[in-house]
C-alpha positions in Angstrom: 119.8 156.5 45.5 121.0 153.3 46.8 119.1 153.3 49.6 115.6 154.3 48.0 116.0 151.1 45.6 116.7 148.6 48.3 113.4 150.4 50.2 111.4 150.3 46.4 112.6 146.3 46.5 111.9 145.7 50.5 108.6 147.3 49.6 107.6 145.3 46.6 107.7 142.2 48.4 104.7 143.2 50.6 102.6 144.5 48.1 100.7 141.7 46.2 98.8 143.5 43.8 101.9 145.5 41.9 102.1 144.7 37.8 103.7 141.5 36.3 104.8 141.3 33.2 105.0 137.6 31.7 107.6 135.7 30.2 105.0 135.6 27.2 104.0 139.2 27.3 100.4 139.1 28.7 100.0 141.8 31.6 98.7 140.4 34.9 96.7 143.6 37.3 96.7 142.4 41.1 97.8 139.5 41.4 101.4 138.2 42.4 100.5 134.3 42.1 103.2 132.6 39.8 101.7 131.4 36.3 101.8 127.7 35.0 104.3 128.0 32.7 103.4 124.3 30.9 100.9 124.5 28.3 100.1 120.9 29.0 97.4 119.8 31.0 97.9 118.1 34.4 97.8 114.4 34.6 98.3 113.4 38.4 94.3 113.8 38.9 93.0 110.6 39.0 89.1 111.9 38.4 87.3 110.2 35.4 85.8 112.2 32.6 82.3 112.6 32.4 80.3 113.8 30.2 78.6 117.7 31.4 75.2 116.6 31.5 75.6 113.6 33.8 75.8 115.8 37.2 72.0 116.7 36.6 70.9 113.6 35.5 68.4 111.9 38.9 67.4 108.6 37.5 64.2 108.3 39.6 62.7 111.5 40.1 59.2 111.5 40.9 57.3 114.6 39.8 54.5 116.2 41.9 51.1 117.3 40.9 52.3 121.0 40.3 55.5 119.4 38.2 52.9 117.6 36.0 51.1 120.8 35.3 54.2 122.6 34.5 54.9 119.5 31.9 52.1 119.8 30.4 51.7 123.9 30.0 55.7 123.4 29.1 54.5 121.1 25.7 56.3 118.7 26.8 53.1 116.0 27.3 49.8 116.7 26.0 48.2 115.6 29.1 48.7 113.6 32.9 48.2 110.1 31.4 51.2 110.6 28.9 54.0 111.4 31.8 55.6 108.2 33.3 55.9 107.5 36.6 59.5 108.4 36.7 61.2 111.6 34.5 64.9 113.1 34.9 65.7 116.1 36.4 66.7 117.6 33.1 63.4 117.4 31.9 61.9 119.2 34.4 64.1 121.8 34.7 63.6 122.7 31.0 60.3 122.4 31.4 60.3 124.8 34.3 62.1 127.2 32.5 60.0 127.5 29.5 57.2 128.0 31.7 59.5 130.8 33.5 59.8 132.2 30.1 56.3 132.1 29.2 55.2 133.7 32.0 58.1 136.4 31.6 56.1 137.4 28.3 52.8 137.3 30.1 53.9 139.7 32.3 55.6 142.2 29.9 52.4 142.1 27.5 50.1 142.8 30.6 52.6 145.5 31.6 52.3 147.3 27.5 48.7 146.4 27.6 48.6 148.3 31.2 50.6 151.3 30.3 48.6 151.7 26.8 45.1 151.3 29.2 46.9 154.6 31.3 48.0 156.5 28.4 44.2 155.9 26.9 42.4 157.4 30.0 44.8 160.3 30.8 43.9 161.5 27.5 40.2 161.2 28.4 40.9 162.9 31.4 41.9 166.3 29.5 39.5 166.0 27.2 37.1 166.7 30.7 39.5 169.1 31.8 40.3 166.8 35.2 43.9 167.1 36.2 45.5 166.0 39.6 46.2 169.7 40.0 42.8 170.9 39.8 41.7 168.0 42.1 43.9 169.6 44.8 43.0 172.6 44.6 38.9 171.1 44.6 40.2 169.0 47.8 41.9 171.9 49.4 39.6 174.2 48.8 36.9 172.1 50.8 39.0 171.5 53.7 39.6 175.4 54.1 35.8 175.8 54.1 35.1 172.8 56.9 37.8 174.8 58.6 36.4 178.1 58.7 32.7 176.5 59.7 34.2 174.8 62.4 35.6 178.2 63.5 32.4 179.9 63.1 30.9 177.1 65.0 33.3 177.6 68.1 33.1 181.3 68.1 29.3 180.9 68.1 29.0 178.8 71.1 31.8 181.1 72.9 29.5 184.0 72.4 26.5 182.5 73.9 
């Protein structure tokens, strides 16, 4: 018994994803990492604080011909002589992403309109009696026949 606890402890050390159980309760799955135990936040970084919008902000960004269009379908302008020379890279990308969205519900309302246009002339289609079974058969029902002429036609010539 001795001997199967100092294996079970031995063991333990190489596996890093066994169960911890925290000084404050919580349960932590596969992972042997030590917690920080201060509920302070760190002071040694030296970084300023900035506010979460400034990493996107460009403060000369130029926008193309296509960008301009995009503005404008966006709402954001009502046409090219109201964007400036100059817009930031937030604006844009908002812009861009309405347009995404817009053209998202283009899409889906072309794909109802679509499947509404299928469901309309499938139920045409049985009012003729047409079916993709019956064509088939039709098809394969001609190809047997160009067969057997084609047979006919070889045995002909053998016999002369």
């Amino acid at each position: 018994m001795i001997i199967f606890n100092a294996l079970k402890r031995s063991c333990s050390a190489f596996v890093p994803w066994r169960r911890q159980v925290l000084d404050n309760g919580s349960l932590r799955r596969m992972c042997s990492k030590p917690t920080d135990r201060s509920s302070e936040p760190h002071t040694n970084h030296t970084t300023p604080v900035v506010p979460a919008d400034h990493g996107f902000r460009v403060p000369g960004y130029k926008p193309t011909d296509f960008d301009k269009k995009i503005l404008i379908w966006s709402g954001r302008f009502k046409n090219k002589e109201q964007i400036p020379e100059q817009i930031s890279f937030v604006m844009i990308d908002t812009a861009r992403n309405r347009v995404r969205v817009k053209v998202c519900y283009v899409m889906i309302a072309m794909t109802v309109i679509s499947c509404l246009g299928m469901v309309y002339l499938g139920k045409q289609a049985v009012g003729r009696h047409e079916s993709l079974t019956s064509w088939n058969m039709e098809k394969k029902a001609q190809w047997r026949e160009e067969a057997h002429r084609e047979r006919e036609a070889i045995a002909t010539d053998k016999a002369q």
